[in-house]
N, C-alpha and C positions, 0 to 999 in steps of 0.2 A: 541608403543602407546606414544603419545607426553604426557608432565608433561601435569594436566589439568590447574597448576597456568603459564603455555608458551602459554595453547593455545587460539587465538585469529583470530575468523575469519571477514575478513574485505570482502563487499560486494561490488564493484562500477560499479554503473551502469551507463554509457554512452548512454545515451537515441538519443543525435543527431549525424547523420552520421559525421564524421570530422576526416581528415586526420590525425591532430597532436594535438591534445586539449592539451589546457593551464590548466596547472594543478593548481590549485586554493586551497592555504592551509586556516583554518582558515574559513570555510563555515558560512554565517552570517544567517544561521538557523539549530540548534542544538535541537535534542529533543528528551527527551530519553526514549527508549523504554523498554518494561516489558514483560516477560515471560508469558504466560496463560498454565497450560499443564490441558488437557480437559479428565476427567475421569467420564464422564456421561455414559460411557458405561461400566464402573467399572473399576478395578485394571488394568490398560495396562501395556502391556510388550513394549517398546518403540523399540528394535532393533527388535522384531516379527513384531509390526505394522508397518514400515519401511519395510520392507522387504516384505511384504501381499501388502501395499501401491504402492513398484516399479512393482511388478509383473500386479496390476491392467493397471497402465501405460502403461506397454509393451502390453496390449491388447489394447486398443485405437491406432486407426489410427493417423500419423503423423501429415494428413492432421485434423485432427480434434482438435488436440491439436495448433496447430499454426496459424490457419486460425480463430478458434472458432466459427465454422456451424454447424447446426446441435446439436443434444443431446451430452452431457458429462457426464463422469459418477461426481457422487458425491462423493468422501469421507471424513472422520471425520480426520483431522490432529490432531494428538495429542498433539501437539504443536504445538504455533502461538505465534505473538509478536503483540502487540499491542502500538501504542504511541496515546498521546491526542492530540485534535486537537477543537476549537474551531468554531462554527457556528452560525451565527447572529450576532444580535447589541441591547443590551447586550450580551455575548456571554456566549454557552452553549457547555460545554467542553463533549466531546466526547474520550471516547476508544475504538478507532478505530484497528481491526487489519491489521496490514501492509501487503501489497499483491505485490508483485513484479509480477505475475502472472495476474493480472489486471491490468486495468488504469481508470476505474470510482469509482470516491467517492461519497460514499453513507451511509445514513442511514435507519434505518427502519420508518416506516409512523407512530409507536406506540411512538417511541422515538424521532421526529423531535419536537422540539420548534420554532416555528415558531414567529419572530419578524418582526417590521420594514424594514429588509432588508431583506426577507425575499420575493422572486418574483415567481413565480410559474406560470410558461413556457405553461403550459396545454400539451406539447408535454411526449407522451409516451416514456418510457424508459424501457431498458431490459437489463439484464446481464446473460446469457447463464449460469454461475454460480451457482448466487444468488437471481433472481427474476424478478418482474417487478415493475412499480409504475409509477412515474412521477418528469419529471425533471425539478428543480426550480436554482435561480439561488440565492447565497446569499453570502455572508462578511465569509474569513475565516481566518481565526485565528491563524499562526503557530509560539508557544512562543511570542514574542512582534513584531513579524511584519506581516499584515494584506492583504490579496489578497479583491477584492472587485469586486464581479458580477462573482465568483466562481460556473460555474453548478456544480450541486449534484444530485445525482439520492433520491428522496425519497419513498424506495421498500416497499409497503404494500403488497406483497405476496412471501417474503423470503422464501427459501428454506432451509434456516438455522438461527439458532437462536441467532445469533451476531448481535450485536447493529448496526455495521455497518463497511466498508472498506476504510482504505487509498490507493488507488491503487497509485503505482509507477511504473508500467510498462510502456512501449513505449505507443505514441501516437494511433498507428494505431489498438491497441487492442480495440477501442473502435468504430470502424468502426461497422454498423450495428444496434448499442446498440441505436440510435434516429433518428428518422426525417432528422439531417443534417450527412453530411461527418463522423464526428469524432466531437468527445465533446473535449475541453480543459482539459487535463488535472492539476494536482495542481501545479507540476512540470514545465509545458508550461505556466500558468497567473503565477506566479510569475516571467520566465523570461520575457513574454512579457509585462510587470508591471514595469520591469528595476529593478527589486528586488534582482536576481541572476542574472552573466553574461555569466556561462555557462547551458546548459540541463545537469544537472548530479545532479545522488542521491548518497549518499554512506552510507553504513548501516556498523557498527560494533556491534559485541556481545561477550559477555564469557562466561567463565562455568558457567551454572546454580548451586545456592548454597541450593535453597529450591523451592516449588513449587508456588510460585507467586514472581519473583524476578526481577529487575527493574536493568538489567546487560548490557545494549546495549542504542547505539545512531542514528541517524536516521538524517542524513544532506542533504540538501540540498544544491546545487550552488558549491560545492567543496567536501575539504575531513578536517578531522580532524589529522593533522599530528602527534598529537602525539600516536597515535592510530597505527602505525605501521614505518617500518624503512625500507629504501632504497628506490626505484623509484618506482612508481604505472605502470605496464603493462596494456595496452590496446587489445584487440584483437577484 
């Protein structure tokens, strides 16, 4: 068992195909994220739930997990992280949980504030996930630098009781989910905004010390080097 004050797991996710990516220290958006552990369903055993969790997985088909057709099962993670994220103009700060497993960001239709920049597409949206609703397009907000005409799914028939998702997964998870090809992700309008110069997210966390705790960071366009030592692998 590794000391828990060594261990340090760092997350990078290379979202565009590229042969040899430039590696980018010093990401000019930094934001950091917080622990949630969810005990609505009372006292959890955390390495049981894990474990009940991978098993439900191994029963889902491949093809249903990777493509996203079709029904999924649902279940309750015990743990999630969340970071803030800003919507509208004035802007209305959101904790969002982080989903590497999606790529549409959303909130719920109870919790959207709706301003000025605030444009609402009339086009239906769906997340295989997390619901349905409709997708608008508005000013977002991450730390002090600003995407602008950002779609957002706004789900007024959630399947779960979260305010709402940061998705950071690849582009193509969002094939299906509206009217056109693939929605932009947050990841994709900030590079093509000229904001970040690579597709890449990179997530860092550590031990948790208590059950609401604010232990991880959440980058975009690079990496945070001091967050770890020696080359970053690719695969």
């Amino acid at each position: 068992m590794f000391p828990a004050a060594s261990l340090l797991t760092i997350l990078l996710l290379a979202l565009s195909i590229v042969a040899s990516p430039v590696e980018i220290h010093d990401s000019p958006i930094t934001l950091s994220v917080a622990w949630r552990l969810n005990t609505s369903g009372g006292t959890i055993n955390l390495l049981q739930h894990d474990q009940s969790r991978a098993t439900a997985l191994k029963t889902v088909g491949r093809d249903t997990l990777s493509r996203r057709t079709g029904s999924t099962i649902a279940m309750n993670d015990a743990v999630c992280y969340t970071a803030a994220l800003g919507i509208g103009s004035p802007a209305t700060i959101y904790n969002l949980i982080v989903d590497t497993g999606s790529s549409l960001t959303w909130v719920s239709a109870t919790s959207y504030v709706k301003t000025r920049t605030s444009v609402d597409t009339r086009k239906p949206i769906s997340d295989p996930d997390y619901g349905s609703g409709t997708e608008y397009t508005d000013t977002v907000t991450l730390g002090n630098l600003t995407i602008i005409q950002q779609p957002i799914g706004v789900i007024s028939t959630s399947t779960d009781s979260v305010v709402g998702v940061i998705g950071i997964g690849p582009l193509d998870l969002t094939e299906g989910e509206s009217s056109t090809a693939t929605i932009p992700t947050v990841t994709d309008s900030l590079y093509s905004q000229g904001i970040i110069s690579q597709i890449i997210v990179s997530l860092s966390f550590e031990p948790t010390t208590s059950e609401s705790d604010t232990n991880g960071e959440l980058s975009f366009g690079g990496t945070d080097a001091t967050k770890y030592t020696g080359a970053v692998a690719y695969t």
